[in-house]
C-alpha positions as CSV (number, residue, x, y, z in Angstrom):
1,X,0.0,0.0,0.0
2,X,3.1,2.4,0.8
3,X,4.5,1.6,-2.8
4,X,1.3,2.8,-4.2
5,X,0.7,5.9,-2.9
6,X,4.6,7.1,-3.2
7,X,3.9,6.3,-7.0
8,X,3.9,9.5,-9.2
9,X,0.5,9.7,-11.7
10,X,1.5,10.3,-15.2
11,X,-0.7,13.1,-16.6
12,X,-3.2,11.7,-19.2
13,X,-1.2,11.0,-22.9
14,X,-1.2,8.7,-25.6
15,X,2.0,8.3,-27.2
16,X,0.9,6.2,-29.7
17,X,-1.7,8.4,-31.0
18,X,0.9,11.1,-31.0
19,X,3.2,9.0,-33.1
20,X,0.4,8.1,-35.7
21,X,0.0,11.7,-36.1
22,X,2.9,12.7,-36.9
23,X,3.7,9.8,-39.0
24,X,0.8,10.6,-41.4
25,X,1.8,14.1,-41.2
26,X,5.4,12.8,-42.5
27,X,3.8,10.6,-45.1
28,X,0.1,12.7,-46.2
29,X,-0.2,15.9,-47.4
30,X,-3.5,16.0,-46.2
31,X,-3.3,14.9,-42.9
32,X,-0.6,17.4,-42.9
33,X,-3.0,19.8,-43.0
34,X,-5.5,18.9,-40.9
35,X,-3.4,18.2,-37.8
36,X,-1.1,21.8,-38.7
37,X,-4.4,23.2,-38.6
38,X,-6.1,21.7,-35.4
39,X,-3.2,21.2,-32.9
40,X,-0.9,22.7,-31.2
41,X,2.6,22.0,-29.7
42,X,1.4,22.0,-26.3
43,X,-1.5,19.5,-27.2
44,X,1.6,16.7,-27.4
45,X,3.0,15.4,-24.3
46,X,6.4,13.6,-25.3
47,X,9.0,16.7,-25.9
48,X,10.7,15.2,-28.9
49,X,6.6,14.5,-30.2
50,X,6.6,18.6,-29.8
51,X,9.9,19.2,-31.3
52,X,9.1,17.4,-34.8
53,X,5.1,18.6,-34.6
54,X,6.9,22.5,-34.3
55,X,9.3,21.4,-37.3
56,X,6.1,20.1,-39.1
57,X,4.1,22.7,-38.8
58,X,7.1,25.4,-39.8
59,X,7.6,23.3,-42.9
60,X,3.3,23.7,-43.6
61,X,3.3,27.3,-43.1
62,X,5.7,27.8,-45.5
63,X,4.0,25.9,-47.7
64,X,7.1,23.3,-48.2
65,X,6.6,19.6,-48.9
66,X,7.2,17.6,-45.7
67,X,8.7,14.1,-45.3
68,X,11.8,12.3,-43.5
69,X,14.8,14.6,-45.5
70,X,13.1,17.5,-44.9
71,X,12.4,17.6,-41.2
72,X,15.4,15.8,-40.7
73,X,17.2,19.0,-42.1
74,X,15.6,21.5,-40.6
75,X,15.9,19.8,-36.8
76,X,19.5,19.7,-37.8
77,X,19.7,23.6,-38.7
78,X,17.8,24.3,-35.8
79,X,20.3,21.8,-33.6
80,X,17.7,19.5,-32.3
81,X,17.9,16.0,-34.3
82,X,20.1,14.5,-31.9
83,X,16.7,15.6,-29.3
84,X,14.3,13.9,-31.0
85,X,16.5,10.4,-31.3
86,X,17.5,11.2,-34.8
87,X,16.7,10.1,-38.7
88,X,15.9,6.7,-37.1
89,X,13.3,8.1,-35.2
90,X,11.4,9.7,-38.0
91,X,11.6,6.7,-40.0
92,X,10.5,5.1,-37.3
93,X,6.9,7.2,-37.0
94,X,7.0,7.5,-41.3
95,X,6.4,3.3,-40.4
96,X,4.2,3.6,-37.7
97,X,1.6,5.8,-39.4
98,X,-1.8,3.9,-39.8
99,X,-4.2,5.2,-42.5
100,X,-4.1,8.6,-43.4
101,X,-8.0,8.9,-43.6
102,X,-8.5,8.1,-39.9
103,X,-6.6,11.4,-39.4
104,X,-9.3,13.6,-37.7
105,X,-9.8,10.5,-35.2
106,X,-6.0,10.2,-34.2
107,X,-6.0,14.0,-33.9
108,X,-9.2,13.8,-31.6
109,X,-7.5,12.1,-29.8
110,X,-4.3,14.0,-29.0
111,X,-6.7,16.8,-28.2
112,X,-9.1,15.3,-25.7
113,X,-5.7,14.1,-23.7
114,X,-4.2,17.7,-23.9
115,X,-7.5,19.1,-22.7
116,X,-7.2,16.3,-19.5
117,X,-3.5,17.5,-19.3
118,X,-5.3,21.2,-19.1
119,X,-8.0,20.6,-16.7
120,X,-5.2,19.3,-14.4
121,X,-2.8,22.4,-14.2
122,X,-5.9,24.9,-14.4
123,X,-7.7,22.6,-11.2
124,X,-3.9,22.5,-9.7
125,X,-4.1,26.5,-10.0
126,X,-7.4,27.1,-8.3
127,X,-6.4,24.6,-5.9
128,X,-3.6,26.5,-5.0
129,X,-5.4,29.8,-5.2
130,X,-8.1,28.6,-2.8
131,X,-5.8,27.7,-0.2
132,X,-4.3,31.1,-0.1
133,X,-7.5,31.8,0.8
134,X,-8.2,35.4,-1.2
135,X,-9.7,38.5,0.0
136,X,-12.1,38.3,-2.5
137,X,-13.6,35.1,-2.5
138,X,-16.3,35.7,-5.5
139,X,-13.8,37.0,-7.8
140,X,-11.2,34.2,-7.4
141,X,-14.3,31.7,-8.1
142,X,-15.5,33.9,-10.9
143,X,-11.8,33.6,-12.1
144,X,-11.9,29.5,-11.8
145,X,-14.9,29.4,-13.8
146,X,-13.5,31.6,-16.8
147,X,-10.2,29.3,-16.7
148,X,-12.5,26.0,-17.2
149,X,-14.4,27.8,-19.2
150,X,-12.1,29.1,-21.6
151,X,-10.8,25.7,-22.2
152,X,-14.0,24.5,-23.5
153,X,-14.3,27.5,-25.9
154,X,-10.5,27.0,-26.8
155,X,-11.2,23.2,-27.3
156,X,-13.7,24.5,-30.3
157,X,-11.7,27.3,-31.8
158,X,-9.5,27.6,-34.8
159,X,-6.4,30.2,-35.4
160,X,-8.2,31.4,-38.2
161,X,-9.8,31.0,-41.2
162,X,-9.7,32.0,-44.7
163,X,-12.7,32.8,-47.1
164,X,-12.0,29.8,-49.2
165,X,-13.1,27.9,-46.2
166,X,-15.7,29.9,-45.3
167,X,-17.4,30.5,-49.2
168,X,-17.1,26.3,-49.7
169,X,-19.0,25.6,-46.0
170,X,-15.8,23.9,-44.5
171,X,-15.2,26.3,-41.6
172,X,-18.7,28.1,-41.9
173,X,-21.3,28.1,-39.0
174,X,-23.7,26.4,-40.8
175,X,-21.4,24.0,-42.8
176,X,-22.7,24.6,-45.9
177,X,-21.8,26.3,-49.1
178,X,-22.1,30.1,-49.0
179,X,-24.3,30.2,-52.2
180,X,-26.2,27.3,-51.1
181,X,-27.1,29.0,-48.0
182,X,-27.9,32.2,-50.1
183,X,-30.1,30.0,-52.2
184,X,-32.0,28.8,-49.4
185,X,-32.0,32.0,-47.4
186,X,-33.6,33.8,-50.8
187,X,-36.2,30.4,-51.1
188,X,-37.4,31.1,-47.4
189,X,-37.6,34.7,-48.3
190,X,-40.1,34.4,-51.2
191,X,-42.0,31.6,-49.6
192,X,-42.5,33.3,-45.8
193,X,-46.0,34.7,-45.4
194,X,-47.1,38.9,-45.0
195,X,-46.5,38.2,-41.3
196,X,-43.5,36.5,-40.7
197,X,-41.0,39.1,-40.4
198,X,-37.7,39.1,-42.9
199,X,-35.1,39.4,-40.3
200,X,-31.9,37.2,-39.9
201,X,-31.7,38.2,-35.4
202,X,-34.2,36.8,-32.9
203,X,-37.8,39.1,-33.6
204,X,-38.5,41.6,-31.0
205,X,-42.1,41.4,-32.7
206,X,-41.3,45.4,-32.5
207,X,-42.4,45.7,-36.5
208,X,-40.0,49.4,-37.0
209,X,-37.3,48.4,-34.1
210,X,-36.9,44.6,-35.9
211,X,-36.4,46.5,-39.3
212,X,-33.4,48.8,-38.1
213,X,-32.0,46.5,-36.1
214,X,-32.7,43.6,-38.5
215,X,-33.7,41.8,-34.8
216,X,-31.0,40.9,-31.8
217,X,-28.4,39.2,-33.3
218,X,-26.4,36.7,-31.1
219,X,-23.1,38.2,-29.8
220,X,-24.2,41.7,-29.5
221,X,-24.0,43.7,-26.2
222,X,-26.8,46.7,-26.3
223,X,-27.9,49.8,-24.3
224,X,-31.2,50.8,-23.5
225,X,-31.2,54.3,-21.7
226,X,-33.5,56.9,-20.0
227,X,-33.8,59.1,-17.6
228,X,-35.7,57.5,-14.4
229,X,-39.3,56.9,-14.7
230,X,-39.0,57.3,-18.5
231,X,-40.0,53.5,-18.7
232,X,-37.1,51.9,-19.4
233,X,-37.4,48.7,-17.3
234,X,-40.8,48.3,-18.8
235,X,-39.7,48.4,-22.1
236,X,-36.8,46.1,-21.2
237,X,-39.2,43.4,-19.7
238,X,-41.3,43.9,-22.6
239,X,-38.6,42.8,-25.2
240,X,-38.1,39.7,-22.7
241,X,-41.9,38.9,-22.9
242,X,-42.3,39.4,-26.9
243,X,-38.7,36.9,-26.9
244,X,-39.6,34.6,-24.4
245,X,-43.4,33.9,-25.1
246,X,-43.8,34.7,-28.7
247,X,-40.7,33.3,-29.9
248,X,-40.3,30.3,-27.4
249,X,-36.7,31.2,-26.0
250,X,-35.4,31.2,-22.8
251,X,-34.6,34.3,-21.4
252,X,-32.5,35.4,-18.3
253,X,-33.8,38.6,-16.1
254,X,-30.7,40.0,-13.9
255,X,-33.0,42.9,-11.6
256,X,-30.7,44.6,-9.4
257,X,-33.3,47.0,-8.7
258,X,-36.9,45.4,-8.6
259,X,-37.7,42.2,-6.4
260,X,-38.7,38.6,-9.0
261,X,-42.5,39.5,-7.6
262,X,-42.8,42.8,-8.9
263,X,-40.8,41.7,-12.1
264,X,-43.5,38.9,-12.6
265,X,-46.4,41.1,-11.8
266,X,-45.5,43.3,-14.5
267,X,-45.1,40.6,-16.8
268,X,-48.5,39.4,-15.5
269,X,-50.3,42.9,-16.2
270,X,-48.8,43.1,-19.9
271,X,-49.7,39.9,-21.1
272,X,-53.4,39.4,-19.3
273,X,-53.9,43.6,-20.4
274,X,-55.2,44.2,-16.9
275,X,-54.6,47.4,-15.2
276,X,-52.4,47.0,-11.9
277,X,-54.4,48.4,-9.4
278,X,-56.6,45.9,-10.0
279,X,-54.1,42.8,-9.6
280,X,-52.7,44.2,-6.7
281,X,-56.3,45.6,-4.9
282,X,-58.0,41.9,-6.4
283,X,-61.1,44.3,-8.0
284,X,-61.3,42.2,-10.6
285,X,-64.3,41.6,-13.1
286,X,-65.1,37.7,-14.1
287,X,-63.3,38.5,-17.8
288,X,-60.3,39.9,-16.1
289,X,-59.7,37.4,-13.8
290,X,-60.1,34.7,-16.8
291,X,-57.5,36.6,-18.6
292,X,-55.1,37.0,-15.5
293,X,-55.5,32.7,-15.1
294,X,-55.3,32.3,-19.4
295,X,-51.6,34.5,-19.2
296,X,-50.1,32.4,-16.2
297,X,-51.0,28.9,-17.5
298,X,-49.7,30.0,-20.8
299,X,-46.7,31.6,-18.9
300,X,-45.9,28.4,-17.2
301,X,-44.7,26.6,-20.7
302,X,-42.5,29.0,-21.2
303,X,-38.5,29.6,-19.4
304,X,-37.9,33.0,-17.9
305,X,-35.4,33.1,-15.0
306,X,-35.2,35.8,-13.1
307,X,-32.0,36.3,-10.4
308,X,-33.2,39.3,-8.0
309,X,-30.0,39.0,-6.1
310,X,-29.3,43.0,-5.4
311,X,-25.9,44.4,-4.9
312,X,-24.3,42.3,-7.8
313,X,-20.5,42.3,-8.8
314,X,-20.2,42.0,-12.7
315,X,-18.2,38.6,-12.0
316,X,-20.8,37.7,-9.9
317,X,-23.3,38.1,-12.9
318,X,-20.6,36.4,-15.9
319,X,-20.6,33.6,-13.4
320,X,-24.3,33.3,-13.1
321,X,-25.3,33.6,-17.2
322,X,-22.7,31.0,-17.6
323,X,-24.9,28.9,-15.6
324,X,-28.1,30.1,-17.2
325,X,-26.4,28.7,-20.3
326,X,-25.7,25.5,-19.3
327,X,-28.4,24.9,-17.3
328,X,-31.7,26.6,-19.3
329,X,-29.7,27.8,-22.8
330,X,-30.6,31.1,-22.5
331,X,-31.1,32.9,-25.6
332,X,-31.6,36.8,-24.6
333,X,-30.0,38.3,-21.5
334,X,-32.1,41.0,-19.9
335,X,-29.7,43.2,-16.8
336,X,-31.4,46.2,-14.8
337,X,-29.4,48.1,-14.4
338,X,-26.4,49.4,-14.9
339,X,-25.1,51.7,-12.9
340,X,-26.5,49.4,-9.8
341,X,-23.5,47.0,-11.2
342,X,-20.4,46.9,-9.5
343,X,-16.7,46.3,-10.5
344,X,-14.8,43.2,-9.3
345,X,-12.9,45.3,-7.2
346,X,-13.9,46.0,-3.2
347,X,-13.7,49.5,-3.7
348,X,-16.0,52.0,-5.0
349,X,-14.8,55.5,-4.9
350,X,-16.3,57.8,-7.4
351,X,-13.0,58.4,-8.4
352,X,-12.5,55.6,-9.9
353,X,-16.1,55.0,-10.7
354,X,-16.0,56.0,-14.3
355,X,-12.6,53.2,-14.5
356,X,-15.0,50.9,-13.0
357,X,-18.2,51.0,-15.9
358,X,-15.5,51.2,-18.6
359,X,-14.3,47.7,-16.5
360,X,-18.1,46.6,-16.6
361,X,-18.8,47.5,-20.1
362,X,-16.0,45.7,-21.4
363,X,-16.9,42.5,-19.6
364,X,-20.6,42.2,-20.4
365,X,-19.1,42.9,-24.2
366,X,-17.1,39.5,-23.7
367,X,-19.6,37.9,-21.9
368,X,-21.9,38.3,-25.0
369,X,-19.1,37.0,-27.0
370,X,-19.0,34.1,-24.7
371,X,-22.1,32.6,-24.5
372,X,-23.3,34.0,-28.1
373,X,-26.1,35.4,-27.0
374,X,-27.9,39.1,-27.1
375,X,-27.4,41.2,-23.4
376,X,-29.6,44.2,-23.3
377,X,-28.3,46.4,-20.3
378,X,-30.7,49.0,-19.3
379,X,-28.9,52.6,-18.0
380,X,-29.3,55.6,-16.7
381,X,-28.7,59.0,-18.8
382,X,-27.7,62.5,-16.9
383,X,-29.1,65.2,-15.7
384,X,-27.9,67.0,-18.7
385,X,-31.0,65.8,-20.9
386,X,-33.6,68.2,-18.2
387,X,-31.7,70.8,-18.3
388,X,-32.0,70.6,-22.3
389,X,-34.3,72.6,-24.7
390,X,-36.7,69.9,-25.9
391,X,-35.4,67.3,-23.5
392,X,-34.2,64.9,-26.2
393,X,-31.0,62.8,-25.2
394,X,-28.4,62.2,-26.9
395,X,-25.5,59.6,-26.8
396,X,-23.0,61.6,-25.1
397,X,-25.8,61.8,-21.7
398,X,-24.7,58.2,-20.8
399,X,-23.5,58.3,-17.2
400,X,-20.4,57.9,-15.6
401,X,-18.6,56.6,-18.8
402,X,-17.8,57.2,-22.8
403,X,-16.8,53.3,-22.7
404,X,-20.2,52.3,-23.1
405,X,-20.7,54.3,-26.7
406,X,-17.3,52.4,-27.6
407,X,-18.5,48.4,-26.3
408,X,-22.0,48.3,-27.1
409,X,-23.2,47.2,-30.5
410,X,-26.4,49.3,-30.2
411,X,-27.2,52.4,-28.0
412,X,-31.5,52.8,-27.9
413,X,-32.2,55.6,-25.7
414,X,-36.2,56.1,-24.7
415,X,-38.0,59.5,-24.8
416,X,-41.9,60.3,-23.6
417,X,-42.5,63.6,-24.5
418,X,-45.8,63.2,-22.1
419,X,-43.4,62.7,-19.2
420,X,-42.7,66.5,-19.3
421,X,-46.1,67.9,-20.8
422,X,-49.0,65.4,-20.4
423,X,-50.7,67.2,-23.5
424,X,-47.8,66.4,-26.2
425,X,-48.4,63.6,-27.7
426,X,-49.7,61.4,-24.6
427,X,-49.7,58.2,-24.3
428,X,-46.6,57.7,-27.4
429,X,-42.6,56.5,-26.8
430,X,-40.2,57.2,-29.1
431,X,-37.3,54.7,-29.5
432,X,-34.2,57.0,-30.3
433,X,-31.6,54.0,-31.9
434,X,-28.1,56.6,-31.7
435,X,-25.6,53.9,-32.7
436,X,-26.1,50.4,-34.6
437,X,-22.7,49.2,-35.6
438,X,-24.5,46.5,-38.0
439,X,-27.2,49.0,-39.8
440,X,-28.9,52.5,-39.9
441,X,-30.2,54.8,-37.3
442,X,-32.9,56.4,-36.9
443,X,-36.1,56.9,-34.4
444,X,-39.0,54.1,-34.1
445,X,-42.3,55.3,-32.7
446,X,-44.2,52.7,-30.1
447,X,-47.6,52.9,-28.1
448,X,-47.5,53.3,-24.5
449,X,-50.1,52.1,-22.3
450,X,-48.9,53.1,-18.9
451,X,-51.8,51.1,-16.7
452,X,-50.3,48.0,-17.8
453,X,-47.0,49.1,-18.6
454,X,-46.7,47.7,-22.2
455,X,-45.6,48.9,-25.2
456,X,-47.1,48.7,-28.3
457,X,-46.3,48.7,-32.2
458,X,-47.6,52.3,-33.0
459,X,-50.4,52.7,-36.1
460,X,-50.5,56.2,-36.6
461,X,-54.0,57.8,-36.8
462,X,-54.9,59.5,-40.0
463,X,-56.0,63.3,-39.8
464,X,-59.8,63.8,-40.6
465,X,-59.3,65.3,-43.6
466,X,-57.0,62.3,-44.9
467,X,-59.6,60.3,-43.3
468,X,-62.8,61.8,-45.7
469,X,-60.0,61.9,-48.9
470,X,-60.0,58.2,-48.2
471,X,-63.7,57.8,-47.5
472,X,-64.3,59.8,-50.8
473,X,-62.3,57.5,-52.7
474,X,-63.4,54.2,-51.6
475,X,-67.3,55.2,-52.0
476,X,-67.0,57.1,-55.3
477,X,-68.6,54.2,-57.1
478,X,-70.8,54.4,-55.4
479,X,-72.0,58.4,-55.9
480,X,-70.5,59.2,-59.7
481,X,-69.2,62.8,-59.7
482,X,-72.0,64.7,-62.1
């Protein structure tokens, strides 16, 4: 028993998979490609297996033909032949090399050891971390999970493509040809119906918003700001209810500022259209309360998580829409808002406040990138937008930090022109898009109905005298001019 636990573990390898590798490498130019393209010298174990796979690899970037001679030659000018057990050794893998069309299996199987060889040092790392026992305690785990986390994205990623690849389908998303995809994109297009809408990002069912925005595309980090009151978190919950419910996708809620009971009793109110007061007092009539019960059962099919934890740390949020990810796939990322956010760091000075949201920003940026999926981030704008003729805001109003016009993809800001005079134009929102790195910009007009707290695609109403024009029109067959 003694002799057994003195004995040293070998990390996770296997030499001969390394060895058939490289000796269809040495023998194939296309296995030569592949592996040069999927591995990397730290995926082999054996040093000498790195040495020649470095050599190999050289040789393939330079586009060079590579067999025994070759390497041989350039381990010689680079003074490491002798290393690698010399020309015997290379004609010793050139022999051991199986069939060549099995490459992507051998080099599967380097990989999966090298990520085994990975998970080791990083848990080693975190090990050693955690017994140091840290100050900060949710940044150190936030730090473990981004490690573990990056070695699963890294597992999955390539150095880079070129078009070739990506025109003929071989390293495109959807792994088919780029015309082919065109084609079928351009069938779908002719064959949809008047109310599907044309858009390639998840539908917002927000008919002007989904054209200038062409939807929420995955990846894309975006602002919604207003000044308090404006209606911002209603309009935020709103785009979670039209993506959730209408389009069947699950959708994360981070609400730093309201409780998961008021967030569901808004979402209650919209979908049942019923005021409220009257939720909330129970002076409900029988067709009220039947629409209140139709929206919750039909709410109950659907996934909508929301994490009312206040007082958040931006790792602390990374950490938990990682898990929304893996748990529920979240597809839409809902966080109100942002200036309730803070840094990883323990302090918050307003000195360094505005290095802190420029720290935030560029985090929920990644974390879109990460999980490849929309985050909308509601904010706050300044004081500077009262203060203003007109009250219109503008992009440079964002709080605390210019960062945030720099990381987001698209900056919405929201304007009621009722919130200052109740008599101009009541009961209408106006959707100011200032930046859209992908598309246009411009201003998208929505209905407003503040009992319920919904908003509405907007049908403007037609003057009277438009009105009798039209009325004159359609029944003029019916009284002939004389």
């Amino acid at each position: 028993m003694a002799e057994d636990t003195k004995k040293t573990r070998i990390p996770p390898n296997s030499k001969e998979s390394e060895m058939m590798v490289l000796g269809c490498m040495l023998t194939n130019v296309n296995a030569l490609n592949v592996a040069a393209d999927s591995l990397e010298d730290f995926d082999f174990y054996y040093t000498e297996h790195q040495t020649i796979f470095s050599a190999l690899k050289g040789i393939y970037r330079a586009d060079k033909p590579a067999d025994i001679h070759i390497v041989g030659e350039e381990l010689k000018r680079q003074a490491k032949l002798d290393n690698i057990g010399g020309i015997s050794y290379l004609t010793t893998l050139a022999q051991y090399a199986g069939t060549s069309a099995f490459i992507e299996e051998y080099v599967q199987l380097v990989r999966e050891k090298s990520v085994l060889r990975r998970m080791i040092v990083t848990a080693q790392g975190i090990e050693k971390t955690a017994l140091e026992e840290p100050a900060d305690v949710l940044a150190a785990l936030d730090a473990a999970q981004s490690q573990l986390f990056q070695i699963s994205q890294e597992n999955q990623r390539h150095g880079g493509v070129t078009i070739k690849d990506l025109i003929s389908g071989l390293k495109a998303d959807s792994k088919m040809p780029y015309l082919k995809e065109l084609q079928e994109r351009q069938q779908k297009y002719q064959e949809r119906g008047p109310d599907q809408p044309g858009i390639t990002g998840i539908p917002t069912h927000y008919i002007d918003l989904d054209k200038m925005l062409n939807g929420f595309n995955n990846s894309n980090l975006m602002i919604l700001a207003a000044r308090p009151a404006m209606g911002k978190t209603a309009l935020a919950v709103c785009l979670a209810e039209n993506i959730c419910f209408k389009n069947h996708t699950p959708v994360g809620i981070f609400s730093l500022e309201m409780s998961a009971t008021q967030i569901l009793h808004r979402v209650i109110c919209s979908q049942a259209e019923v005021e409220s007061e009257k939720i909330q007092t129970g002076s409900l009539s029988g067709s009220e309360y039947q629409r209140v019960v139709a929206a919750v059962n039909m709410m109950q099919k659907h996934t909508m998580l929301i994490d009312d934890q206040p007082g958040l740390k931006i790792t602390d949020i990374r950490a938990r829409a990682r898990r929304m990810k893996e748990a529920h796939n979240v597809g839409f990322i809902v966080i109100d808002y942002l200036q309730l956010i803070s840094g990883s760091g323990n302090n918050r000075s307003s000195e360094n406040r505005q290095t802190e949201i420029s720290e935030i920003s560029r985090m929920l940026k990644n974390l879109a990138r990460e999980l490849n999926v929309p985050i909308l981030c509601a904010a706050q704008l300044s004081r500077k937008v009262e203060e203003r003729q007109g009250h219109r805001p503008m992009m440079s109003d964002l709080r605390e930090s210019g960062s945030l016009e720099q990381d987001a993809d698209v900056v919405m800001m929201l304007f009621r022109r009722d919130y200052y005079d109740k008599y101009d134009k009541p009961g209408m929102a106006e959707v100011i898009v200032a930046k859209n790195r992908h598309g246009p910009v411009g201003d998208v007009q929505l209905a407003f109905r503040k009992e319920i707290g919904q908003f509405a695609n907007y049908s403007p109403v037609h003057s009277a005298a438009d009105m009798a024009k039209g009325n004159k029109e359609a029944f003029s067959a019916f009284s002939p001019e004389e």
